[in-house]
C-alpha positions as CSV (number, residue, x, y, z in Angstrom):
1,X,-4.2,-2.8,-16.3
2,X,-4.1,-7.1,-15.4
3,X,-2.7,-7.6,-12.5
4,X,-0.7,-10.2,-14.7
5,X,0.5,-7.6,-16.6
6,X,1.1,-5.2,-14.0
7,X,3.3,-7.3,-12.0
8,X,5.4,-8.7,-14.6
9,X,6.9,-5.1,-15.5
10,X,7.5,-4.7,-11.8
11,X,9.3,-8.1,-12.1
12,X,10.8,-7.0,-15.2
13,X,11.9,-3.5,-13.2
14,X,13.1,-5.5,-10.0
15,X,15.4,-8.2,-12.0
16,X,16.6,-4.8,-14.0
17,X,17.9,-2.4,-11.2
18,X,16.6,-4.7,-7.8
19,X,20.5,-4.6,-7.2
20,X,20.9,-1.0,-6.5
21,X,20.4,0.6,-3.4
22,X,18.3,3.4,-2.5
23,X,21.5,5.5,-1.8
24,X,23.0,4.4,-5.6
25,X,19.6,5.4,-7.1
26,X,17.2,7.2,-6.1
27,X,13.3,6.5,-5.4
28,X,11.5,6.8,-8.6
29,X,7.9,6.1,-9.7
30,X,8.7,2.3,-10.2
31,X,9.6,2.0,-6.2
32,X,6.4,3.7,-5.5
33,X,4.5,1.4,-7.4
34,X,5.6,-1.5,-6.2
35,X,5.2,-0.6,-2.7
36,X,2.1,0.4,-3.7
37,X,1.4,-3.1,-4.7
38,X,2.1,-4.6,-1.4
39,X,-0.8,-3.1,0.4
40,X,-3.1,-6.1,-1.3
41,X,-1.2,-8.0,1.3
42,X,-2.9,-9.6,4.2
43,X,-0.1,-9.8,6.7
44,X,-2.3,-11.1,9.4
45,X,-3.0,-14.1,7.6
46,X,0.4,-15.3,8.3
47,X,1.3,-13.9,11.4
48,X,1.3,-16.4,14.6
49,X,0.4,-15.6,17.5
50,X,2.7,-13.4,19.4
51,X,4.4,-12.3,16.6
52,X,4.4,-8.7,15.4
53,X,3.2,-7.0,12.0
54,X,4.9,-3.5,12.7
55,X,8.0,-3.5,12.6
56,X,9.1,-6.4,10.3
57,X,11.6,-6.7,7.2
58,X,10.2,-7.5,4.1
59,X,12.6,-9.9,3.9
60,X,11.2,-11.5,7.0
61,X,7.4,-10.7,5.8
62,X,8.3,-13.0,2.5
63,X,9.3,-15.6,5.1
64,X,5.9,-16.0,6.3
65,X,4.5,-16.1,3.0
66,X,6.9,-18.7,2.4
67,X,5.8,-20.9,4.6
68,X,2.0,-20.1,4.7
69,X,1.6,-20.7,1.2
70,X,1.9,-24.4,0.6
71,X,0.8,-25.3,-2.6
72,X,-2.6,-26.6,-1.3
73,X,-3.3,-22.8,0.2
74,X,-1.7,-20.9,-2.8
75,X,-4.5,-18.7,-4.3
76,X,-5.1,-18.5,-8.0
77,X,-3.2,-15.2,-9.9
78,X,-6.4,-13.3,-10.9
79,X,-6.4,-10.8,-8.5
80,X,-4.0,-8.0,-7.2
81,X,-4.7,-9.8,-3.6
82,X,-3.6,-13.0,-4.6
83,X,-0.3,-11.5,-6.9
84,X,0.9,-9.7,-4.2
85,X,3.0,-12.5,-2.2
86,X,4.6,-12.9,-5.5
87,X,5.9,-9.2,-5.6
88,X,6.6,-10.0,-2.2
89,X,8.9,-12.4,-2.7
90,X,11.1,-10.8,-5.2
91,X,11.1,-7.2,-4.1
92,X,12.9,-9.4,-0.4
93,X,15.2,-11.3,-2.9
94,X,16.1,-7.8,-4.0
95,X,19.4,-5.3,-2.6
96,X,17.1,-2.4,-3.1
97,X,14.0,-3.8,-0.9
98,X,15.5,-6.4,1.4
99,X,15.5,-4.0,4.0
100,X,12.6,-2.3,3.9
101,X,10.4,-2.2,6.8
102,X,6.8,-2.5,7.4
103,X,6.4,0.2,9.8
104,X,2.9,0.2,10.5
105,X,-0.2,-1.6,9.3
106,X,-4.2,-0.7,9.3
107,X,-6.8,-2.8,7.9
108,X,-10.7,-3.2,9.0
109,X,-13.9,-4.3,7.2
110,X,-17.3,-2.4,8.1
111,X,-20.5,-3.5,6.7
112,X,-22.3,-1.3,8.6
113,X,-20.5,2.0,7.6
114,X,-19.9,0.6,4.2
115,X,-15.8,1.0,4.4
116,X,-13.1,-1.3,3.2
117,X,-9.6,0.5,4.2
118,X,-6.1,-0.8,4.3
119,X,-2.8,1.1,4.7
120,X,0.9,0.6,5.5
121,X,3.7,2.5,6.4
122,X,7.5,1.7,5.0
123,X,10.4,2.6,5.9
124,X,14.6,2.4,4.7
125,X,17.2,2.4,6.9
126,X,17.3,6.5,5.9
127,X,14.4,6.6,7.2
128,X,12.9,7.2,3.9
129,X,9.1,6.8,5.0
130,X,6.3,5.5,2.0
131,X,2.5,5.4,3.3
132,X,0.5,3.5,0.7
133,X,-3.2,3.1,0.9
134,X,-4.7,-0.8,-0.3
135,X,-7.2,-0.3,-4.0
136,X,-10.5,-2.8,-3.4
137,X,-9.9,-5.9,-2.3
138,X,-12.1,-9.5,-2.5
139,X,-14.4,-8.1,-0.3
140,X,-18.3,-6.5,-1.5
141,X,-18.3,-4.4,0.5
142,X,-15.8,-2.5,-1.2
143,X,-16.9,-2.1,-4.2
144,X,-20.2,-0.5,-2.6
145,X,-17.8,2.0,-1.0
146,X,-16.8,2.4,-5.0
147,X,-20.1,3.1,-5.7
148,X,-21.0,5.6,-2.8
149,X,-17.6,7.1,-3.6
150,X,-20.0,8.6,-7.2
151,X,-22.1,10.6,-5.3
152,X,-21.3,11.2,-1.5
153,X,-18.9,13.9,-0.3
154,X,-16.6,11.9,2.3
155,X,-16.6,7.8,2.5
156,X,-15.3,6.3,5.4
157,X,-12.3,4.6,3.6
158,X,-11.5,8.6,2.5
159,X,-11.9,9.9,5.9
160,X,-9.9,7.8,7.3
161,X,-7.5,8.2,4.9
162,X,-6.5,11.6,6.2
163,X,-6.6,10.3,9.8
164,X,-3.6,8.2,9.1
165,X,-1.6,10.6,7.5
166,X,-2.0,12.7,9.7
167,X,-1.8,10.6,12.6
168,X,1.6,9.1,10.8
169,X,3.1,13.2,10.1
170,X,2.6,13.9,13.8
171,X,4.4,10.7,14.9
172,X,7.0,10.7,12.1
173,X,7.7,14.1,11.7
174,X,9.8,13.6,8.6
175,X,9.3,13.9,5.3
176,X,6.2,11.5,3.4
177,X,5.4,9.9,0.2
178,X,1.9,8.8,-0.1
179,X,0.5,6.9,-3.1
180,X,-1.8,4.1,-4.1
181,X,-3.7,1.8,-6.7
182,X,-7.2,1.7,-8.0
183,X,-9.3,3.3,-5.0
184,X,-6.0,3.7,-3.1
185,X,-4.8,5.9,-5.5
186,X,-8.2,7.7,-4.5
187,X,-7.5,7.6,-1.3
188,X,-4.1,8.7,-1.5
189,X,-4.8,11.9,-3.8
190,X,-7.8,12.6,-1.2
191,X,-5.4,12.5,1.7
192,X,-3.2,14.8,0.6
193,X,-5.6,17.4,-0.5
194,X,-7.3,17.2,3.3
195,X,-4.7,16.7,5.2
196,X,-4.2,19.7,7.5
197,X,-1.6,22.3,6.4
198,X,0.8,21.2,9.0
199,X,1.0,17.6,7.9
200,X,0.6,18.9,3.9
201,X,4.5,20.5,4.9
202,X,5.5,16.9,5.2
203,X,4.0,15.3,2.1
204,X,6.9,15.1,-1.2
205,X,4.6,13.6,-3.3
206,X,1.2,12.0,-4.0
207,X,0.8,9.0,-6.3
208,X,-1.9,8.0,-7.9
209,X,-2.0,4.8,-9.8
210,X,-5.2,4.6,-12.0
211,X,-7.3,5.4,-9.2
212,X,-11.3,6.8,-9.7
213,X,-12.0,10.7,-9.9
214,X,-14.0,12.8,-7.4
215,X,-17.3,14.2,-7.6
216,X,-17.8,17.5,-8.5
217,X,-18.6,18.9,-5.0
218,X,-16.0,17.1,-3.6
219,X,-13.6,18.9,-6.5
């Protein structure tokens, strides 16, 4: 699906029932998307220094965006990456999202290994806890992880996939939704099959939004 497309029905969603809370409706599929969405954020590029990513409000997070994104540095709207400050914005306008927490944040590029991995970790005042895992991004080498994904058994982006989760279960110890989009979706449904039996116990649900298969030996 167009990122266009795909963000104005989460628009459409957050103008519809963005005035409920969590406790007057519960999470559904369209909360788990758009958190999903948010992991094509870059938080770092509007972070100062000596101010924290983990930790922060949405609501604050959109301020940063805010006031980053002049009109000069606002990126076109082709990409997930660039549509994302947009769903930013309006999921902090909202009652049901305002709150929301970034808990934790992971990101790194490796054109050695050939990974391009992202994930964040959200959180409600309930301490309702979402881990979402970033799809491919603007950079190459992700799409050659795509690629290696066809044919190799484990790809750094899916190893480390696991290592989060389960890092996040053993820290958390509370129950976990994980989900993602496009190779996060992957990474998410990869995750949650590898994941140790102990950390599995934690895990409600996995989501995967229109992310790529497995290979048969990994299946």
């Amino acid at each position: 699906m167009k990122s266009e497309s795909l963000m104005g029905y989460l628009g459409d969603y957050l103008r519809w029932r963005g005035d409920l809370t969590f406790d007057q409706a519960p999470f559904c599929d369209a909360d788990s998307l758009a958190l999903t969405m948010l992991s094509y954020l870059n938080p770092e590029e509007v972070t100062a220094p000596g101010q924290k990513i983990a930790g922060v409000r949405l609501s604050e997070l959109a301020q940063r965006y805010a006031r980053f994104y002049t009109t000069a540095k606002k990126p076109g709207k082709l990409s997930m990456t660039a549509r994302a400050p947009e769903l930013l914005k309006l999921m902090a306008a909202s009652k049901r999202f305002a709150r929301v927490i970034l808990d934790d944040y992971n990101s790194y590029v490796d054109t050695e290994l050939e990974g391009q991995f992202a994930a964040m970790t959200f959180s409600s005042g309930r301490r309702s806890i979402y881990i979402t895992y970033r799809g491919t991004d603007n950079h190459v080498i992700g799409w050659k992880e795509d690629f290696n994904m066809s044919f190799e058994m484990q790809v750094p982006a899916q190893r480390d996939a696991v290592t989060y989760v389960e890092k996040a279960s053993a820290a958390l110890q509370c129950p976990l939704r994980v989900g993602g989009h496009s190779k996060g979706g992957n990474l998410a449904a990869y995750a949650g099959m590898f994941v140790s039996d102990e950390t599995r116990e934690y895990i409600q649900t996995v989501y995967n939004f229109d992310g790529p298969g497995f290979n048969e030996a990994t299946i």
